[in-house]
N, C-alpha and C positions, 0 to 999 in steps of 0.2 A: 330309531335305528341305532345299533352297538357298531362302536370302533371293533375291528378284527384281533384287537390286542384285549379289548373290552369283555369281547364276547368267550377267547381262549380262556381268559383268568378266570372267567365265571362257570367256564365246563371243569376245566382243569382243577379248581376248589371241589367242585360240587356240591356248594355246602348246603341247599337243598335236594341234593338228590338218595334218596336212600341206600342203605348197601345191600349186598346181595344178601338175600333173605338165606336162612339155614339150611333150605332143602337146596333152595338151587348154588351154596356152596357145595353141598355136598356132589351135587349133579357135577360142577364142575371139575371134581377133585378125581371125576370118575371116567371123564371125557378123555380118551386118548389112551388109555388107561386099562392094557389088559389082564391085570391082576382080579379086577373087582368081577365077580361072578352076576350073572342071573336072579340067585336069592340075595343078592345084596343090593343091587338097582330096585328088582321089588320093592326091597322092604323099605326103602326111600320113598319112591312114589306112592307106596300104601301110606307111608303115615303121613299126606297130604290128600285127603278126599277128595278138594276140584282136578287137583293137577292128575289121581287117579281117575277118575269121570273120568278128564278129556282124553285119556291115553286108550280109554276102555271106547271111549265114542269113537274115535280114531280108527282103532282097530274094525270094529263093527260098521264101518262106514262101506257104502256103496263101492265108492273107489276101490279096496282090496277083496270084495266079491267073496264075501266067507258065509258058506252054506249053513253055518253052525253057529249060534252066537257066542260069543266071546265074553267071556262071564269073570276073568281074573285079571290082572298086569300077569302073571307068569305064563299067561297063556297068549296074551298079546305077544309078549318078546319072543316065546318059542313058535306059535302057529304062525304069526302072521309076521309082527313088524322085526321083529328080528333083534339082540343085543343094541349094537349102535347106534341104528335107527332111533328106538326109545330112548334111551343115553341124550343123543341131539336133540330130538321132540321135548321130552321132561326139562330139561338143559334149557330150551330157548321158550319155553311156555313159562317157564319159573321167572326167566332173569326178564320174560313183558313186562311181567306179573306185579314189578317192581315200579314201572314208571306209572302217574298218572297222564292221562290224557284226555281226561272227561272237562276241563277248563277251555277245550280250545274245539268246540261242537261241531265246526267241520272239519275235522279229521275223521277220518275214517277208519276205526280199526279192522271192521269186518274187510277191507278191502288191502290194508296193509299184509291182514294173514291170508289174504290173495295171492298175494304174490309172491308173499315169502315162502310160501308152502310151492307153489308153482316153480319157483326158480333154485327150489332144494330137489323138488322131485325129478324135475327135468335134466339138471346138473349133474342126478346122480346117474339117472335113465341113461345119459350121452357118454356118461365118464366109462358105463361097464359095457359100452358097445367099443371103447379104444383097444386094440389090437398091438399093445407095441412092449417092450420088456418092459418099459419103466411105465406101465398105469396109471394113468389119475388114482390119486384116494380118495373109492367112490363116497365113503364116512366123511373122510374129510371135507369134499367138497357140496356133502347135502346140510352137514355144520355150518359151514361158510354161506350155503343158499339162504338157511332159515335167519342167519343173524346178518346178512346180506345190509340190510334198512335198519339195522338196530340203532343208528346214528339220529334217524326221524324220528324215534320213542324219545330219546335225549333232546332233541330242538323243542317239539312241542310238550313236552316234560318242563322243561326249562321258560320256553319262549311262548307259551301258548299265544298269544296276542298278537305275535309277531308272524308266528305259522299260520296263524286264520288268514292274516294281511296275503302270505306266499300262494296260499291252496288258491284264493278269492282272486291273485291277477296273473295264476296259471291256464284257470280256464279259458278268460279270451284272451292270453297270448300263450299260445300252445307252441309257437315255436320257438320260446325261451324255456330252455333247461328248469326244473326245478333246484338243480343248484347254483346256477345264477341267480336264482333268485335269492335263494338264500343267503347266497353272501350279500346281495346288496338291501336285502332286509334285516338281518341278522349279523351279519359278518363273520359269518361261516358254513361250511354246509354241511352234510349229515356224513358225508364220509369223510371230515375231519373229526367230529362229535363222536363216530364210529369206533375210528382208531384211537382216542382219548382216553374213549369208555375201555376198550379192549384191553390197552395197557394200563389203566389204573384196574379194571377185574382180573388180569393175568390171565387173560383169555391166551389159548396155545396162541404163540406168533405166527404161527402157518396162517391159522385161521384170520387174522387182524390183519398180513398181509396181503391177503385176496379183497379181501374188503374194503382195504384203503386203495391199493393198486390196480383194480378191475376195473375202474372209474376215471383213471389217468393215465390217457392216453399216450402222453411221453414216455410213463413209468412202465407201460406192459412189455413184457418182449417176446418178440412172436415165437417162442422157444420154450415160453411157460402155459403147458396147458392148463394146467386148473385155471389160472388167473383168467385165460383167454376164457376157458369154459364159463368159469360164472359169470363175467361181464357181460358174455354175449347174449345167453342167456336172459338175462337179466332185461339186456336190452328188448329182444323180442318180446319178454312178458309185459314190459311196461312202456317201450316205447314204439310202437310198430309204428312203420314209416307210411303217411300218406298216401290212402290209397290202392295199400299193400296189406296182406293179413301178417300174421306172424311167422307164420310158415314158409314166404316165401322172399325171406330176404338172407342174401347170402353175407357168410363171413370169412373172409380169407384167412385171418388169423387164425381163427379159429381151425378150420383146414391144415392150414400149415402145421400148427403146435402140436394136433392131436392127430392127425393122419385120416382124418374121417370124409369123405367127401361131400361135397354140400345137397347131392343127391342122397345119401344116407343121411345126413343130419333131419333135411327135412323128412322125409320117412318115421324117424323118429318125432319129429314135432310135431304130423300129422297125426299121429297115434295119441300122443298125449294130449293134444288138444279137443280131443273130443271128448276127454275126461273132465271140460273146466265146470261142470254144475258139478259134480259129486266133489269137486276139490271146492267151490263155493260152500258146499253143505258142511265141509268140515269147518274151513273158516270161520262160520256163524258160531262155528261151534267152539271155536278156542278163543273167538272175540267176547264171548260171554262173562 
């Protein structure tokens, strides 16, 4: 086990951890960023062939129901996924791209990009159903969905050993937190590691602040929808309560911050939840 001050100095160094690779500097330089055009995201993701694959798999995947196959990246960000969209996707497929995690065998990648995919798609689905002058940003908060767990590529990036120990006494106690565990195996948890990572890559603050704050529950305040949004979110994809599906557990905050009601929300989550194999099939496919 790492002392809490043990385990900061060693995220906080990073002196095993590698830097962001060239493309996904570039990705990041681009995020937020409405100068950079269409043929200039292109031509970043063309001169990475996996990170092109996965954008073109993406596009051509069940979930977005395209009659026509999708044969370019210029044709994915016009027809289908749209500027931003690919921007975030390219952006959080690059900066995986960087941790290892193959040392620490029960992790799960295919299941990681479960959720991350799930809690960007769904974030954004609830954000452009808000009705109120000041919007969620729905870019922003499917950014914030995909790098949501980027903090768990850093623990088992770092602590492989230590993450096997977390996964291994999560399953038979299911009603301890996965970040209680972490701090009392580790001595810290993924959305410490999160927001570390965020401000050493100069990840936008907006973004590092939903991702730290979504998770602490002092910190939220029922006035901030995004934060509420991807928490809650979040919550339903990975945590459903005993019992209960994910569709049918209600969120006030949520309610309150964004003005939606919990009969609408769920409306919303029963439509997307019936999309979770084709969002599985993409997963396998950015776990690759």
């Amino acid at each position: 086990m790492h002392s809490t001050n043990q385990a900061k100095h060693r995220v906080r160094k990073l002196q095993y951890l590698p830097p962001l690779s060239a493309t996904a500097s570039r990705l990041l330089a681009m995020v937020g960023d409405d100068r950079f055009s269409l043929e200039d995201l292109a031509l970043v993701i063309n001169q990475d062939p996996g990170l092109s694959a996965r954008i073109l798999g993406l596009a051509n995947s069940a979930y977005f129901g395209q009659k026509n196959p999708i044969l370019t990246v210029e044709d994915a960000i016009i027809r289908v996924l749209g500027l931003n969209m690919v921007k975030s996707l390219a952006f959080s497929i690059a900066v995986s791209g960087v941790f290892e995690v193959s040392a620490c065998r029960s992790f799960d990648l295919h299941e990681y990009w479960r959720q991350s995919l799930s809690i960007a798609m769904l974030s954004r689905q609830i954000s452009l159903a808000v009705e109120s002058e000041t919007p969620p940003d729905a870019d922003g908060v499917y950014l914030a969905g995909l790098l949501f767990d980027i903090g768990v590529l850093v623990l088992v990036h770092e602590f492989p050993e230590e993450y096997a120990r977390v996964l291994a006494v999560s399953k038979p106690q299911p009603e301890r937190t996965r970040q209680q565990l972490e701090m009392e195996m580790i001595g810290m948890d993924h959305r410490q590691a999160g927001a570390w990572l965020g401000h050493r890559w100069h990840l936008p603050d907006r973004i590092v602040h939903i991702i730290t704050q979504s998770a602490d529950e002092t910190a939220v305040s029922d006035s901030d929808c995004e934060v509420n949004l991807v928490g809650s979110v979040a919550d339903w994809i990975k945590r459903p309560l005993p019992g209960e599906s994910e569709q049918n557990q209600e969120q006030p905050e949520l309610e309150r911050s964004c003005g939606l009601s919990n009969e609408r929300l769920e409306e919303i989550r029963d439509g997307f939840m019936e999309k979770q194999e084709e969002i599985r099939v993409i997963a396998s496919m950015l776990a690759k």
